[in-house]
C-alpha positions in Angstrom: 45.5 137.2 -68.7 44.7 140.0 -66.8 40.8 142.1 -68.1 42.4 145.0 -69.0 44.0 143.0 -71.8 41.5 140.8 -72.6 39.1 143.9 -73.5 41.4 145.3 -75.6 42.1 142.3 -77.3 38.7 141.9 -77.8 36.8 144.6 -76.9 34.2 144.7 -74.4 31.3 143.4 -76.5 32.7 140.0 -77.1 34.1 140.6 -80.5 37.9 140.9 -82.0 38.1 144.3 -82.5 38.7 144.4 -85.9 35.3 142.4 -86.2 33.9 145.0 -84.6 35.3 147.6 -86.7 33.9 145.6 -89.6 30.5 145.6 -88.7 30.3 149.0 -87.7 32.1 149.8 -90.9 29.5 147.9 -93.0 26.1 149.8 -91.1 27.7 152.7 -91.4 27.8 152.3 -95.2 24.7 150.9 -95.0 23.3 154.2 -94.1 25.0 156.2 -95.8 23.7 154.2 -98.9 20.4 155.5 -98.0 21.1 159.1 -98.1 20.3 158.7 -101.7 17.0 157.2 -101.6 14.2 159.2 -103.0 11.7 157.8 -100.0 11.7 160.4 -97.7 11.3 158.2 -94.4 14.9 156.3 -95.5 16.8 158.9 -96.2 15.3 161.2 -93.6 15.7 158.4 -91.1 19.3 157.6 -92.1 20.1 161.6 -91.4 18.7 161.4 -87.6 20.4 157.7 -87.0 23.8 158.3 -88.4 25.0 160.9 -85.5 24.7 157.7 -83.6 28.3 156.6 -84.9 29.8 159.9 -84.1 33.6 160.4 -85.5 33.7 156.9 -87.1 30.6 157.9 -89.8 32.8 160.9 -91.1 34.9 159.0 -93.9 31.6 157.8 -95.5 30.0 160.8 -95.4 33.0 162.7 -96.8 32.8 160.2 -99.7 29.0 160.7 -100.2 29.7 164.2 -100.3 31.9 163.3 -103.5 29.4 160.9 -104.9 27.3 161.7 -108.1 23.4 161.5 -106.5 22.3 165.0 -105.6 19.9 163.6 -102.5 23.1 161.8 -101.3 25.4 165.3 -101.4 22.5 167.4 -99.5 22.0 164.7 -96.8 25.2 163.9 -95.9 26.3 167.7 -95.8 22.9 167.9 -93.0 24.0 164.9 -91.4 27.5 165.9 -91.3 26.3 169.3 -89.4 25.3 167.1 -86.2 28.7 165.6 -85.8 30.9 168.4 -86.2 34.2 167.5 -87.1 37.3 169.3 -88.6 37.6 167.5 -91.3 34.2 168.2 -93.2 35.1 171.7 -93.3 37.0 171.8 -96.4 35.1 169.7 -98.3 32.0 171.2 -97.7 33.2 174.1 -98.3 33.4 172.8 -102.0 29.5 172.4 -102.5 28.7 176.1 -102.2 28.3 176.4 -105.1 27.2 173.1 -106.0 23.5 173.5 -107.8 22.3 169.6 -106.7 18.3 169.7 -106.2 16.6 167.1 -103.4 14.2 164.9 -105.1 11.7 162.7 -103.1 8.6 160.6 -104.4 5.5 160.0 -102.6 2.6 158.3 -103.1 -0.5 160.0 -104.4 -4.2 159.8 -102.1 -4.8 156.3 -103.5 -1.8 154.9 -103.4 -1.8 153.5 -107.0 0.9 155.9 -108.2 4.0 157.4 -107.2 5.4 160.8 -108.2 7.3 163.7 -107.1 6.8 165.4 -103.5 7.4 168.1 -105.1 6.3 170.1 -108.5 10.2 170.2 -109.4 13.1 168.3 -107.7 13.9 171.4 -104.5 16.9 173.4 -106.5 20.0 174.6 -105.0 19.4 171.9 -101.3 22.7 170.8 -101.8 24.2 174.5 -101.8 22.2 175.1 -99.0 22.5 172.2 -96.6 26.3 172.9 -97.5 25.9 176.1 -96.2 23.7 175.1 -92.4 26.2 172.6 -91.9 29.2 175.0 -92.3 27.6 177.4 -90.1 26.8 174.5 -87.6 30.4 173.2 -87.7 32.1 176.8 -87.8 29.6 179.2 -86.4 30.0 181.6 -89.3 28.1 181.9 -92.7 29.4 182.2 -96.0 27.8 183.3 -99.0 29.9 182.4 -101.8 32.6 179.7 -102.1 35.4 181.8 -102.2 35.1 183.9 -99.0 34.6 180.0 -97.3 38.6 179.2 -98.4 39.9 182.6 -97.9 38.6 182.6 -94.3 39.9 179.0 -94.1 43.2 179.7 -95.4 43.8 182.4 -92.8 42.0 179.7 -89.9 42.3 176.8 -91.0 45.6 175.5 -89.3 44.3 176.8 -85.5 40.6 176.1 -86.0 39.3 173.4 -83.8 35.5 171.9 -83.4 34.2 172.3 -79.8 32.8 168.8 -79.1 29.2 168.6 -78.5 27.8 166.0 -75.7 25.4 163.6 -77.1 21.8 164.9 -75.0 20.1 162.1 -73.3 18.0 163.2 -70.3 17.0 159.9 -69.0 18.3 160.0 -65.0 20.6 156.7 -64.2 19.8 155.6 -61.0 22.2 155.0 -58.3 21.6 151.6 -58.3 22.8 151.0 -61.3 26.2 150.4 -60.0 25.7 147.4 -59.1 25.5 146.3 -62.6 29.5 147.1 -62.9 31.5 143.3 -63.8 27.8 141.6 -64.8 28.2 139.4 -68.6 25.3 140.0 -70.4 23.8 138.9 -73.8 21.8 140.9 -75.9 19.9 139.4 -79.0 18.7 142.4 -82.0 16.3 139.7 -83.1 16.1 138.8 -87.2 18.7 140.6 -89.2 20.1 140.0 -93.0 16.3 140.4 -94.5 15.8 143.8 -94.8 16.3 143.4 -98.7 13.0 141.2 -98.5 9.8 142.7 -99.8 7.5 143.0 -97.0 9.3 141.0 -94.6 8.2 142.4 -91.3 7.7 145.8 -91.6 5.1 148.3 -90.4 2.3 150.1 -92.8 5.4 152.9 -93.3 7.2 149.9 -94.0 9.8 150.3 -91.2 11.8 147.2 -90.8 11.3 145.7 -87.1 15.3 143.9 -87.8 16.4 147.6 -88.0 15.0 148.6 -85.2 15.5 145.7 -82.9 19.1 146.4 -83.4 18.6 150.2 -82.8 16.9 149.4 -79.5 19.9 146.8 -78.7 22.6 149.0 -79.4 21.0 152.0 -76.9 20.4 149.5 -74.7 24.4 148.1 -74.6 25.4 151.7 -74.2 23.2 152.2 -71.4 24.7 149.1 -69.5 28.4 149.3 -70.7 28.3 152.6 -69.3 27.7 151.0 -65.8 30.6 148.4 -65.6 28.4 145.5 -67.7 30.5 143.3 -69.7 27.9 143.3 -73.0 27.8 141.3 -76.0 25.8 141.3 -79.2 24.7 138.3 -81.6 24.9 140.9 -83.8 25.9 144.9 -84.8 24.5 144.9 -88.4 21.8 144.2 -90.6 23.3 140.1 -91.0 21.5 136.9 -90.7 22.8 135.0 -87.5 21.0 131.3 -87.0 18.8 130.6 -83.8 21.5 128.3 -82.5 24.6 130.6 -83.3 22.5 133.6 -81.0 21.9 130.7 -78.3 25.8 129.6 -78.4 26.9 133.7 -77.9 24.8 133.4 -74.9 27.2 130.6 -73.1 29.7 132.2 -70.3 27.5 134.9 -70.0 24.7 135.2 -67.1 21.7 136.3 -68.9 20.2 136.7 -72.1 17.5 138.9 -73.5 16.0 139.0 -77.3 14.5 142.3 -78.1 12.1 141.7 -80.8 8.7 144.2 -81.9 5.4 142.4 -82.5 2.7 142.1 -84.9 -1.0 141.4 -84.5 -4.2 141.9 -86.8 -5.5 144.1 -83.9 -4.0 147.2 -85.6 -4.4 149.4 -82.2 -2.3 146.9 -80.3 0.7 148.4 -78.7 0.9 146.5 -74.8 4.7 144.9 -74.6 5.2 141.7 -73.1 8.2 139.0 -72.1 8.2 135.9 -72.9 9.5 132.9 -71.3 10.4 129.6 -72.4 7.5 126.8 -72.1 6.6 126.7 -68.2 7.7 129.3 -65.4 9.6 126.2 -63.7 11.4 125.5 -66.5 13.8 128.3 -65.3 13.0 130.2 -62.5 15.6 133.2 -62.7 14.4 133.7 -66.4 10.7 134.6 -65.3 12.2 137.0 -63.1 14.3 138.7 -65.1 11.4 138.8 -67.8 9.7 139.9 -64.8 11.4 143.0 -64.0 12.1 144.0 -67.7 8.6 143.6 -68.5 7.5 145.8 -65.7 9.5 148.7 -66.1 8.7 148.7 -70.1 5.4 149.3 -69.6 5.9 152.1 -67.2 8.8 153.9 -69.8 6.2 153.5 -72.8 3.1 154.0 -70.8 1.6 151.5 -72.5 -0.7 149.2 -70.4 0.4 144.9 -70.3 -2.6 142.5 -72.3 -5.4 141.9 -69.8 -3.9 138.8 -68.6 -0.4 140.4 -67.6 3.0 141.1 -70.1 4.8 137.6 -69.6 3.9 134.8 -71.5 4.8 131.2 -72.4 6.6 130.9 -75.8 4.4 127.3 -76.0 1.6 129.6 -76.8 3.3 130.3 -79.9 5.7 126.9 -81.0 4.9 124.2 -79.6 8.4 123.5 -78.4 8.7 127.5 -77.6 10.9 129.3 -79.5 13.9 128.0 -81.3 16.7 130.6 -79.2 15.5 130.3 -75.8 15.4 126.8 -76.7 18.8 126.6 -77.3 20.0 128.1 -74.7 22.7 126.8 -72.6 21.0 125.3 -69.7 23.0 127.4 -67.2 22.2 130.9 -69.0 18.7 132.1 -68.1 16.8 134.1 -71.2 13.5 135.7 -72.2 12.2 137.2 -75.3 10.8 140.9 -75.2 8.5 142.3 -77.9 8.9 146.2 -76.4 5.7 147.1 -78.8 3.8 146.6 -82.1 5.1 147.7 -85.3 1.8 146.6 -87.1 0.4 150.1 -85.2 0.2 152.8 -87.0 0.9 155.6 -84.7 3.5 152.9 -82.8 5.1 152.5 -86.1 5.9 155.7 -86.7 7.1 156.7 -83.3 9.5 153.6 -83.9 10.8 155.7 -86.9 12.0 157.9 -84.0 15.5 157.1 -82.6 14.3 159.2 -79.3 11.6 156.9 -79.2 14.3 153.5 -79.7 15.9 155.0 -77.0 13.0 155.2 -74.2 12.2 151.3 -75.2 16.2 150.8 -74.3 16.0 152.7 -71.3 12.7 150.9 -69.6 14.8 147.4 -70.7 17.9 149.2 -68.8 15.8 150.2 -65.9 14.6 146.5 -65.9 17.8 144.7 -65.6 19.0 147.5 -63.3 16.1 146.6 -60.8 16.9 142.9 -61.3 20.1 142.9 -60.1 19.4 145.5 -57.5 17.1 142.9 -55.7 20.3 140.7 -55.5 21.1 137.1 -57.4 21.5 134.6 -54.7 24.0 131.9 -55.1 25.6 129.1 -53.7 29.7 128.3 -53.1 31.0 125.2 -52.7 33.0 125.4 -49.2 33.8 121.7 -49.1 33.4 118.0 -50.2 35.1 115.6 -48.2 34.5 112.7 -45.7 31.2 111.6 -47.3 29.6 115.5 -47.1 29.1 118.8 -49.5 28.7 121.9 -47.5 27.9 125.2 -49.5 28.0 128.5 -48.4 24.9 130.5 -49.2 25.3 134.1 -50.8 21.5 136.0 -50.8 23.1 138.6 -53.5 22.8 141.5 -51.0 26.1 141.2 -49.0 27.1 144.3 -51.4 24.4 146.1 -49.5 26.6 146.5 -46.5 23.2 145.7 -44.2 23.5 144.0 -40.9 20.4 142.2 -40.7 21.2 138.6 -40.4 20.2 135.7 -40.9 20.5 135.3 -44.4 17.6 136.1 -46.5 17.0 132.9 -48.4 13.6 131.0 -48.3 14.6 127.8 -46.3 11.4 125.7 -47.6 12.9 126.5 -51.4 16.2 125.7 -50.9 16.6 123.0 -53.1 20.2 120.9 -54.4 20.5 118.6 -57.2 23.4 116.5 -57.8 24.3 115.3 -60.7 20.5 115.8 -61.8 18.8 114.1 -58.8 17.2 115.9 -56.6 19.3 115.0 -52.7 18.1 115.8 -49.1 19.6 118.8 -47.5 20.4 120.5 -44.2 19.9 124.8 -44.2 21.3 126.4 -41.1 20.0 129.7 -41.3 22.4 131.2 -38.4 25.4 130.5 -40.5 24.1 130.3 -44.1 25.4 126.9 -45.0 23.6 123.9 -47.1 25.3 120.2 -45.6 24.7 116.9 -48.2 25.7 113.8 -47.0 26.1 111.2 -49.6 27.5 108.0 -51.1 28.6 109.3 -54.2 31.5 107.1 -55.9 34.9 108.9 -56.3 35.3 111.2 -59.3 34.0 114.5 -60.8 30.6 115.6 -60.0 28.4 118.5 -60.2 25.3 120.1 -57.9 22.5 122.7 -58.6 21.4 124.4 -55.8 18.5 126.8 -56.0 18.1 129.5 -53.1 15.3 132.3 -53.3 15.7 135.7 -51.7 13.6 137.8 -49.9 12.7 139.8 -52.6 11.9 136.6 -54.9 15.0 136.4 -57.2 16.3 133.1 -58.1 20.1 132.1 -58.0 21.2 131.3 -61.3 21.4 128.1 -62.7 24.8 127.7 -62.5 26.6 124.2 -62.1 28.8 123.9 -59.0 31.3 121.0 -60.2 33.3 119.0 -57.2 35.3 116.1 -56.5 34.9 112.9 -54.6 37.4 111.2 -53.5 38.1 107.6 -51.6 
């Protein structure tokens, strides 16, 4: 089946489409939900994240302009003013005149009681946010209801909305094309427990599930945009099991968890990867943590812990952590926590989907820089007459350079057959591995390891072959 099919079948992000569409469907909603909340960072938050949808958010926010709260009217009619689309003209056209007040509660100086933000519930926000968002969508104001539908009964039929680019100003490096036709996983840790009291959230009480996703979903557009083949474990606020995350991994050739800490220390901001157990355990994971980690801390400008950003999972669990655990043994994985959520300050710039997407773009800039440096590999050019020859690949032939010989370590060449270390032959001149061996017919399967110049690991991909008599 040719690509072009399969992604259509399935889109590009691993799902059935209409999956997809379901998921999206149910965030959206989700959102939208909180346009009515009388906590000003929720409903405030939901107007600056919902634009993120674009077109597909206009149905629900066309129904919340319909719906009975008055906070749920104003804030969809703002939100509805940064994606401008025909089809909220009309019907906010119909809430000129609509008298709904915005009513928020906040906490008083010692936090024992809640009451109004202000001395009565704003009058006439609905009106007015009808009004901006009109004047945003159409470019012309309108006092009353009734000069709105005469100037859209004359226009109406020929007027058309000027699409708006979304702004992002982070550059994309040139290197990131060689990104283009790499499968990667991406894991919005947590998820489905936003509904529990307290459950890790910030002093503002921002929910680090929420923004884990936030950060995942920038950082998919970011690659997708590039030619990556990107999946999810999830796209909304659901509970997905340790091992269900690890088995979306399998097929793909890398995996990274994006998680947010916490610590007692309440000034502690320094991000760090995290790898499973030892650094031999899988080689190609510590550098990918090692990159991603690295250009995190430049893109937050937040200084590593004393004693560097990656770290052992054992120093948590001590059989590490349950998903890069489960892992299938030929997908390397890390765990990022991109900041701390227990912070204060940090907290509240999490609250800030600008913010979500700087921590997406140093984990772009990351993965970009780790396959820049190359991925070797080995190819299996033969396995007959008693020897296995491999072809090495130092994962820079795309470089069109001319410098030869290949730029593999020779002393860390190492090839595993069937789980036993074997000896080896390297000939550097023609970049080929030769095994001789006893092996009794059938199927079998080698590891080889190779090490590039600039440090990157080959994946730990199985090479399977056949012996015969």
């Amino acid at each position: 089946m040719r690509l072009s099919l399969i992604l259509t079948l399935f889109g590009c992000h691993g799902a059935p489409i209409s999956q997809q569409d379901s998921e999206r469907e149910a965030e959206i909603r989700r959102y939208v939900k909180r346009l009515e909340s009388k906590n000003a960072s929720v409903c405030l938050d939901a107007v600056d994240y919902l634009p993120y949808f674009g077109s597909a958010a206009i149905p629900a926010l066309l129904d919340a302009l319909r719906g009975s709260s008055g906070n749920g009217r104003a804030l969809a009619a703002a939100t509805l003013a940064r994606i401008p689309d025909r089809r909220s003209v009309r019907p906010l056209m119909d809430l000129l005149e609509d008298p709904g007040t915005l009513d928020l509660n906040v906490l008083s100086d010692d936090g024992e009681r809640l009451h109004g933000a202000y001395d009565n519930p704003l009058p006439g926000f609905v009106r007015d946010q009808a009004r901006f968002a009109l004047r945003s969508i159409t470019g012309r104001s309108f006092a009353k209801k009734e000069e709105a539908l005469q100037w859209w009964s004359q226009n109406g039929i020929s007027f058309e909305v000027t699409p708006r680019p979304a702004p992002d100003s982070h550059p994309i490096p040139e290197r990131a094309k060689y990104l283009r036709g790499w499968k990667i996983c991406l894991d919005p840790g947590h998820g489905g427990d936003t509904h529990k009291r307290g459950f890790k959230r910030g002093p503002t009480y921002a929910s680090e599930a929420e923004i884990n996703l936030r950060v995942a979903r920038f950082l998919r557009d970011y690659l997708s945009a590039q030619g990556a083949l990107v999946t999810l474990t999830r796209d909304s606020d659901r509970d997905v099991t340790l091992e269900a995350r690890a088995k979306a991994a399998a097929g793909h050739d890398f995996f990274l968890s994006i998680h947010h800490n916490w610590s007692p220390n309440l000034e502690a901001t320094a991000p760090s990867a995290w790898y499973h157990l030892v650094p031999d355990h899988q080689p190609a994971a510590m550098d990918l943590a090692r990159n991603v980690e690295r250009e995190l801390v430049r893109a937050l400008a937040q200084p590593p812990p004393r004693g560097g950003g990656l770290m052992s999972d054992g120093l948590m669990y001590e059989t590490g952590f349950g998903v890069l655990r489960q892992l299938p043994a030929d997908v390397p994985g890390c765990l990022c926590e991109t900041t701390y959520y227990s912070n204060l300050a940090m907290e509240r710039k999490l609250r800030d989907i600008e913010f979500n997407r700087q921590e997406a773009y140093g984990l772009f800039l990351g993965i970009v820089e780790y396959v820049f440096l190359g991925i070797p590999k080995a190819e299996l050019l033969s396995s007959e007459g008693g020897t296995i020859r491999f072809r090495v690949r130092d994962g820079l032939e795309d470089r069109a350079e001319w410098a030869k010989p290949f730029k593999i370590f020779r002393e860390l060449v190492s090839v595993r057959i069937d789980g036993q270390p074997v000896a080896h032959e390297y000939d550097a001149a023609t970049g080929t591995i030769t095994v001789k061996h006893a092996l009794p017919p059938g199927p079998h399967e080698a590891v080889v390891t190779l090490v590039n110049l600039h440090k990157n690991h080959s994946l730990p991909k199985r090479i399977p072959f056949p012996v015969t008599r």
